[in-house]
N, C-alpha and C positions, 0 to 999 in steps of 0.2 A: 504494500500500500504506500500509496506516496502522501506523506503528512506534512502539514505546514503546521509548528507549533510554536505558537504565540502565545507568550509569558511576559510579566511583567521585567521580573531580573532574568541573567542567563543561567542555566539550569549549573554549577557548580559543587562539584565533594569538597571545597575548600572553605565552605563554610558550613552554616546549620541551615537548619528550617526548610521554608519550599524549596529555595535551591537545589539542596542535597535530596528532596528526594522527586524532584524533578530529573537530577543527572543519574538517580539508581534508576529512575521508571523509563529515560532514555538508550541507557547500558541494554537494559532489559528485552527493548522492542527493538535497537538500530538491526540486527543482524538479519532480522526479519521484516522491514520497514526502513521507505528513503524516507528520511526526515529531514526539513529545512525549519531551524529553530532561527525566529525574530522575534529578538527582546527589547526590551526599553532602556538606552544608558549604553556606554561605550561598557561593552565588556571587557574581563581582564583576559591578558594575553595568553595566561598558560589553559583560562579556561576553555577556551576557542581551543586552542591545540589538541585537549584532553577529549572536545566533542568531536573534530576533526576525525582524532585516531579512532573513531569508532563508525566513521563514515557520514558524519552531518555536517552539514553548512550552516552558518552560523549570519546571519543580518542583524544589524543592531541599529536603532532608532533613536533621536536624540529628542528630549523631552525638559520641562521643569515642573516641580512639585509646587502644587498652591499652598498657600501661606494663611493659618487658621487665622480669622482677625483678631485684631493685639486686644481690645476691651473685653469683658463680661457681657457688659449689652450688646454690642454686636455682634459676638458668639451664641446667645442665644434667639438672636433676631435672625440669626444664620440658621441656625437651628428650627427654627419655627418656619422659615422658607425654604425655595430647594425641592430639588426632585431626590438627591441624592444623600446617602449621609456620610457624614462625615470621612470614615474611612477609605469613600469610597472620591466621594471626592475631592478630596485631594492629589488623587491619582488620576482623575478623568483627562489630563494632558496628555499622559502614557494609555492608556488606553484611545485615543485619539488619533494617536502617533501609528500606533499598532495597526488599529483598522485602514489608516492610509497605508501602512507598509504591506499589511496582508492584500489589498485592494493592488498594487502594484508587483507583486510577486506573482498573483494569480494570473497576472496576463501575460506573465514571461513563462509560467512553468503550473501545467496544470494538474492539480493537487485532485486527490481522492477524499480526502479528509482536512477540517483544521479543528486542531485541538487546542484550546483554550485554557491557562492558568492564570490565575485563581476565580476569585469568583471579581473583584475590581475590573477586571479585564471582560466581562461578560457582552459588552455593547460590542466587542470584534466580531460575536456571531453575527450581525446586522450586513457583512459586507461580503461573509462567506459564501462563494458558489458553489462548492461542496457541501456537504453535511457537515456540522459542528457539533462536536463532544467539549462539551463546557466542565471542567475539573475543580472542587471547590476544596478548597486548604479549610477554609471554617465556615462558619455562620454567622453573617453579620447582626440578625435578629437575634440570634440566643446569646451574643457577646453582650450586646446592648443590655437586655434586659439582667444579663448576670449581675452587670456593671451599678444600673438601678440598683439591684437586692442588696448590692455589696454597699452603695451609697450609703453617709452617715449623715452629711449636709443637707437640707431641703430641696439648697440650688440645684446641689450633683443632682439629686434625684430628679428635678424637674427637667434639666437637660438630659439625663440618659432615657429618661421617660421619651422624651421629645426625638432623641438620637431612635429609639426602638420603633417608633412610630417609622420613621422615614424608610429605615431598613427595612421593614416590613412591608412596605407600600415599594418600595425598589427591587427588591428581590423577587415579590410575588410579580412585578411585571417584565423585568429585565431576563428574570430565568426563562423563561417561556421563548424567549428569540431562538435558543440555540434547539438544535435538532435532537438531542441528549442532554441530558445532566449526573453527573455522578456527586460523590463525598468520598473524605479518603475516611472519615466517619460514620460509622451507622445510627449514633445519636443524632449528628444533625442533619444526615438523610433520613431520619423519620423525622422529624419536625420540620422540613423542609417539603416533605411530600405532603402533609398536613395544608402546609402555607401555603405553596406556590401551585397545589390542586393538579400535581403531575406527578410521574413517577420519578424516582431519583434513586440511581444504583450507589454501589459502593465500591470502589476499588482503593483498596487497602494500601496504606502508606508504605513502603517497600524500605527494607534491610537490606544491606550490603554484605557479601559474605565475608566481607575484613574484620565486620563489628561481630563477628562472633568467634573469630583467630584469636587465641588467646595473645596480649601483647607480649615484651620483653620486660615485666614488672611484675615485683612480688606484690600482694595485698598486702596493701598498709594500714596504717592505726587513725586517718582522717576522714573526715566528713568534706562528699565534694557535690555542689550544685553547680551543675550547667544547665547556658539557654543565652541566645541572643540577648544579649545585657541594653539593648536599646529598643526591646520588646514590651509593651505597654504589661500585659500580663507577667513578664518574668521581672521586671523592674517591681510591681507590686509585690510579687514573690520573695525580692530580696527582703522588703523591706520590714514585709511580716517577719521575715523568718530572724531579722537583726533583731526587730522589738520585742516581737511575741515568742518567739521561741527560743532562740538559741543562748540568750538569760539562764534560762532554764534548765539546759541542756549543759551548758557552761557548771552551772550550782551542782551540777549531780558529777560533772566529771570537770573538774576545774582544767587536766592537762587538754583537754582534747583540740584540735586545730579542724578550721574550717575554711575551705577553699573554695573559691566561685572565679565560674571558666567561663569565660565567653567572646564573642565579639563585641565592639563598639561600647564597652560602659559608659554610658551615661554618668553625671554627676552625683544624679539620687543613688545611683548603684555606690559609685563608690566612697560617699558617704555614709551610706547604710553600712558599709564594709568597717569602714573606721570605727562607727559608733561600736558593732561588738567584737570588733577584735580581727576582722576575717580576711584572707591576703584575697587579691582579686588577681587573677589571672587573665588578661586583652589579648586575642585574637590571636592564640594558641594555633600552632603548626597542625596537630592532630591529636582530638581529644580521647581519642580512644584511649589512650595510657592512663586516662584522669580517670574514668569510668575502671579499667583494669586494677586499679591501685587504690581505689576509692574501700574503708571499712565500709562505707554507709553513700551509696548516692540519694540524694531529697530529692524532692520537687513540693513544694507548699505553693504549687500554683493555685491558684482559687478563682483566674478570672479566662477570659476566651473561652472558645472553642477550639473545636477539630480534635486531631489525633496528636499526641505529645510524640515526637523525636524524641524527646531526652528518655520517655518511659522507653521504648523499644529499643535504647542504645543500652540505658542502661541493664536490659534484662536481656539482652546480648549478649554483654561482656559480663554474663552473671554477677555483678554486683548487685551487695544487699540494697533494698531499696524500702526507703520510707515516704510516701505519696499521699497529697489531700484522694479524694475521691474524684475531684474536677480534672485531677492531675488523668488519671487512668478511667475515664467514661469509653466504656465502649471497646476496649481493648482485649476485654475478657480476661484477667487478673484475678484473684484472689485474695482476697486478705486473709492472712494466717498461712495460705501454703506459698504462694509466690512472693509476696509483698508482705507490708505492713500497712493499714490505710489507716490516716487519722487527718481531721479536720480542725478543730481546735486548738489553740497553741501547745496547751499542758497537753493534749495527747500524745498530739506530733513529738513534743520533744521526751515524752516516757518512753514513745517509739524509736526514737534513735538512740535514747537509750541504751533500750531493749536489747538494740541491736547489733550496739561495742560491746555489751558486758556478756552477752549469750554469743560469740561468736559461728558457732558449730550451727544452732538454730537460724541463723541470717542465712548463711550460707550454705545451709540447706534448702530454705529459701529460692536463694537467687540461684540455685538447679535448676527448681521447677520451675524459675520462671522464665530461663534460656528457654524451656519448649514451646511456654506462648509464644515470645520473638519468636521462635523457628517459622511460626506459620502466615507471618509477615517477612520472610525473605524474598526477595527482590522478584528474583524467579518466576514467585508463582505472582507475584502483583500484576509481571509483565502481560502473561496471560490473562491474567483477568481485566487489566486495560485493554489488551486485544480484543477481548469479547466485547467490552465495553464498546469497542470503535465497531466491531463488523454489528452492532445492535444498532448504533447511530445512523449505518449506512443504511440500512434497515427499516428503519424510523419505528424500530419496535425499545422494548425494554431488554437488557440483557439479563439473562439467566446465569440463577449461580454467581452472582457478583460478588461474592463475599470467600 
């Protein structure tokens, strides 16, 4: 099949998030599929080379990010207007950019399919002459509305209130363009099939077979959280885990050290880091060794959507792992034989506890939960993206998408 696949960033292993599992779900289908990937923003050189070597061509489109307005009142007057919300646009430049580059590719080289990342990116179905498979990283309604519950202030609440309205009203009519729709989540493809009154598959966020090689590093005696450190969700993450928990965690085991890996920290990150003690690690070569060497990987996410990278790296690279519920929706986990799940601060941090002082019980644990990761290996995501696409071609739903 010849794909034309149109994403926001270029699909890249050299970082986290959709990138990386844009470039496993690429690995996956190239051998099987011509793919011409056009993305937004100059890409970096080795990542073009690393899609090359696998037989893709690579277009990139130049864009600028809109600028939220600097007042409170005219953030909410923004909010109360608009087709769009917030997250979305801001990115409507890139998305713009996209649909004229897709509209110009298709006249020079014509495609059997265009696949679509993330869900920001959705309006590029509008210009597709092929059939489109629209791929959704999260849910922009069930972020909203998380973000409401999580609100403490009035204002927050009136604006997330107002942010969930518009998603809701943009999703339910934006997704309908494309000829397909999937989630690499089955929580927010049911709430999505709910809202947007169509069907919506799932094709499962795809593992690399390196995250399951065990690294060159013994297990060590620290506490390691990774995640895009300029991600709205893992920035809250940190900050809970500085104030609310790791106090606590601290009090029960005064020696213990705690690590946070990521890209791009943000300020709030790394002051959250300062206040309890925690070294911050910037935009690390490869985090795989952090996960391998990790006593205890966390995640005290509590906000977004979709499917967590950091659960599926972590339960890879069998490290113990301590998880809100938010963190592992959908993933099929366990708490007590895979994991530990705890939502409150004193849980979480009795949970990590738990987890230094019982070591033989952790990491028995994180066995069983290498065999959930197994069933997220890249491999079979490929295929079940494939099916995804020959369903799109279709104009049916795909079978077995899970």
């Amino acid at each position: 099949m010849r794909v034309i696949w149109a994403t926001r960033h270029l699909p890249h292993r050299g970082v986290g998030g959709g990138a990386l599992a844009e470039w496993e779900l690429i690995r996956a289908v190239s051998r099987t599929n011509e793919i011409v990937v056009v993305s937004g923003g100059t890409p970096p050189g080795s990542a073009v080379a690393e899609l090359e070597a696998l037989g893709v061509r690579c277009e990139g489109v130049a864009w600028s990010r809109r600028h939220l307005p600097p007042t409170r009142l005219q953030l909410v007057a923004h909010l109360a207007g608009g087709a769009a919300p917030v997250a979305v646009w801001e990115v409507e430049p890139c998305a713009a950019a996209l649909a004229g580059a897709v509209a110009d590719l298709q006249r020079r080289w014509a495609a059997d399919l265009v696949q679509i990342w993330p869900g920001e990116m959705a309006t590029v179905a509008a210009v597709a002459e092929a059939p489109s498979a629209l791929l959704l990283a999260d849910c922009y309604t069930r972020q909203a509305r998380r973000e409401r519950a999580a609100a403490t202030a009035l204002r927050h609440r009136l604006m997330w209130s107002l942010e969930a309205r518009k998603a809701e009203r943009w999703e339910r009519r934006v997704y309908r363009g494309a000829s397909a729709v999937a989630c690499v989540s089955p929580v927010d493809a049911e709430a999505l099939t709910a809202l947007v009154d169509r069907p919506i598959d799932v094709v499962p966020l795809p593992v690399g077979e390196e995250w399951f090689a065990p690294a060159d590093v013994a297990r060590g005696e620290d506490v390691v959280f990774v995640g895009a450190l300029d991600y709205r969700p893992n920035v809250d993450a940190v900050e809970y885990l500085a104030t609310g928990i790791w106090p606590k965690v601290r009090e029960a085991l005064p020696g213990v050290r705690l690590h946070i890996v990521g890209s791009n920290p943000v300020q709030a990150v790394r002051d959250a880091a300062a206040r309890c003690g925690a070294e911050v690690h910037a935009n690390v070569a490869d985090v795989r060794a952090w996960y391998w060497s990790a006593a205890v990987a966390i995640s005290p996410v509590r906000l977004g959507s979709g499917t967590r990278n950091k659960i599926l790296h972590a339960l890879a690279c069998q490290a113990p792992l301590v998880a809100t519920a938010a963190s592992v929706e959908g993933i099929g986990c366990v708490h007590g034989e895979d994991l530990l799940v705890a939502d409150d601060a004193a849980s979480f941090a009795t949970a990590v506890v738990r987890s230094l002082t019982d070591r033989p019980a952790a990491e028995a644990r994180a066995a069983r939960g290498a065999l959930v990761a197994s069933r997220y290996r890249a491999e079979h995501a490929g295929v079940v993206l494939e099916r995804f696409w020959a369903a799109a071609g279709r104009g049916d739903r795909c079978e077995s998408s899970s």
